[in-house]
C-alpha positions in Angstrom: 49.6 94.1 158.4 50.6 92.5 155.1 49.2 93.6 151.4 49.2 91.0 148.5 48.5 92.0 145.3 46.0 89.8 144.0 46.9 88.5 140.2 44.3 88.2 137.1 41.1 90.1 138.5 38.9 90.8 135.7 37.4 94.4 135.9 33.7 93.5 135.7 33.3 92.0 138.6 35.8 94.3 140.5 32.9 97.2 139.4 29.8 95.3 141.1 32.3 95.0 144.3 32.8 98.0 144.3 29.1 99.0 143.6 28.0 96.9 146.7 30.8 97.5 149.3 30.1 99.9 152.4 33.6 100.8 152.8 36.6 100.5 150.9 39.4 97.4 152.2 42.8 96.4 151.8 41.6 93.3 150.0 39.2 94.9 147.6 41.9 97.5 146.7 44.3 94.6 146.3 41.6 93.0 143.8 41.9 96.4 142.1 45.6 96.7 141.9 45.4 93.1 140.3 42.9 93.8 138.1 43.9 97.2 136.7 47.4 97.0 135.6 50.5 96.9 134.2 52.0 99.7 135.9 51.2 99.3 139.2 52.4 96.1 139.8 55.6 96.9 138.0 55.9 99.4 140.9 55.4 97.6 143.1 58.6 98.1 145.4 58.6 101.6 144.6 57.7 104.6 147.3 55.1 106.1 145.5 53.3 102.1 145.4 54.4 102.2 149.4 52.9 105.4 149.8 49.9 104.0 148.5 49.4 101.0 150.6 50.4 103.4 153.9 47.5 105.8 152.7 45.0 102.6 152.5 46.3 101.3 156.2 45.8 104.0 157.7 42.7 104.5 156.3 43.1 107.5 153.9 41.1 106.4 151.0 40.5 109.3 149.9 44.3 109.9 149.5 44.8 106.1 148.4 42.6 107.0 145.4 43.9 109.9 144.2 47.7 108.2 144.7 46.4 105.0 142.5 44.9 106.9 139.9 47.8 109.0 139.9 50.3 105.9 140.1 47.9 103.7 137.3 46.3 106.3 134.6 49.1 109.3 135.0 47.8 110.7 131.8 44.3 111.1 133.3 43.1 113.7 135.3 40.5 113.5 138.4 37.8 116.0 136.8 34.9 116.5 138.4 33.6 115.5 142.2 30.1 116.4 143.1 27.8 115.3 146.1 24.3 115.3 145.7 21.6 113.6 146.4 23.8 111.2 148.9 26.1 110.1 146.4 29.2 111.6 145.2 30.1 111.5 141.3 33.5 110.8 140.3 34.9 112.1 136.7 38.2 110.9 135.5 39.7 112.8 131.8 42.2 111.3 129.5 41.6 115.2 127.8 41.1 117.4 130.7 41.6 120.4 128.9 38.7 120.1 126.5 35.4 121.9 127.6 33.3 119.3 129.8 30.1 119.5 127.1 32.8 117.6 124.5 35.0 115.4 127.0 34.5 112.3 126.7 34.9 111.4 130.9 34.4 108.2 132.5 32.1 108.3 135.6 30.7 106.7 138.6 28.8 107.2 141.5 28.5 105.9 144.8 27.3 106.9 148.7 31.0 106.6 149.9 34.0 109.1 148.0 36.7 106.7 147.5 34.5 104.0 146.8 33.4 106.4 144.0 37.0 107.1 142.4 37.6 103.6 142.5 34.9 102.9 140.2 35.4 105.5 137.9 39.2 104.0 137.8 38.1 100.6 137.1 36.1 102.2 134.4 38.8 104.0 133.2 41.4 101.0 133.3 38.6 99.2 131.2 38.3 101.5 128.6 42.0 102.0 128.1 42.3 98.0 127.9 39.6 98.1 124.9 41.2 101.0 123.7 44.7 98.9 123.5 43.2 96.3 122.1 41.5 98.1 119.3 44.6 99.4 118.1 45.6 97.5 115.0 49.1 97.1 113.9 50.3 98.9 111.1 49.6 96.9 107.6 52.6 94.7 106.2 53.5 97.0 103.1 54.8 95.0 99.9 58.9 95.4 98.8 59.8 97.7 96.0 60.6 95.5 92.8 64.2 95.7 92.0 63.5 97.2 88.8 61.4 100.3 88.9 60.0 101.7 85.1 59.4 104.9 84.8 56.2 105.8 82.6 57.0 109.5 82.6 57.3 111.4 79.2 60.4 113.7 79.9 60.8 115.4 76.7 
C-alpha cells in the first residue's frame, strides 16, 4: 500500500473532514500532512515520517497522532484528553507549563480519539500559520549622518 502526500490543502476544509469522517484514513491523513506543513514534508524520507505512515497502516491512529503532532508542532505538547459525554476532547499547548486557567490551548472534540487530535492539530497548524504571518519584519532604520554634532555643554 502506497502513501502520497497530497500538496496545497488548505486547513479549513481539512477541519470539516475531519469533523464528518467516522474513522480516520490514509487519504485524509495524507490531506493533513499536505495541508499542515513545512516540516513534515521536508521529512519526508526520514524514520520518524516512516514510522508515522507504519503507525497509520497498521491502523494505530492513536499512535499516528501523537507521532505527527510530535513530528509537525514539536514545541507543543498534547495536554489534556477527556471522554465524556461520547466525545473525547483533545488539548494541544505551545505553553504547557502555564496553569490550564491562563493557557491559551487549542481544542477539539470528536466521537472517535485520533479523529480528535487531528483536529486539534489542524487547529493548531492554523494558528501557528496566522501567527507567522502576523509577525512583521523589523522596521528599516535610517543611516547615521556622517557628521554627528554634539549639543552637549561639557564645561
Amino acid at each position: 500500500m502506497n502513501f502520497e502526500v497530497k500538496q496545497h490543502v488548505p486547513l479549513a476544509p481539512l477541519d470539516s473532514a475531519l469533523h464528518h469522517a467516522r474513522e480516520p484514513t490514509l487519504d485524509l491523513l495524507a490531506k493533513i500532512i499536505g495541508g499542515a506543513g513545512s516540516r513534515v514534508s521536508l521529512l519526508a524520507k526520514t524514520k520518524t515520517f516512516n514510522r508515522l505512515i507504519e503507525f497509520a497502516k497498521i491502523g494505530a491512529w492513536t499512535d499516528a497522532a501523537f507521532a505527527l503532532i510530535a513530528l509537525e508542532l514539536p514545541l507543543w505538547r498534547v495536554r489534556r484528553l477527556a471522554y465524556e459525554d461520547g466525545e473525547w476532547l483533545c488539548s494541544l499547548s505551545y505553553q504547557p507549563n502555564l496553569p490550564i486557567e491562563i493557557d491559551d490551548c487549542v481544542e477539539a472534540t470528536h466521537e472517535v480519539l485520533p479523529l480528535a487530535m487531528l483536529r486539534a492539530f489542524v487547529e493548531a497548524c492554523g494558528r501557528r500559520r496566522a501567527m507567522q504571518e502576523s509577525v512583521s519584519t523589523v522596521p528599516h532604520i535610517q543611516p547615521w549622518p556622517e557628521q554627528i554634532i554634539s549639543c552637549e555643554n561639557y564645561r
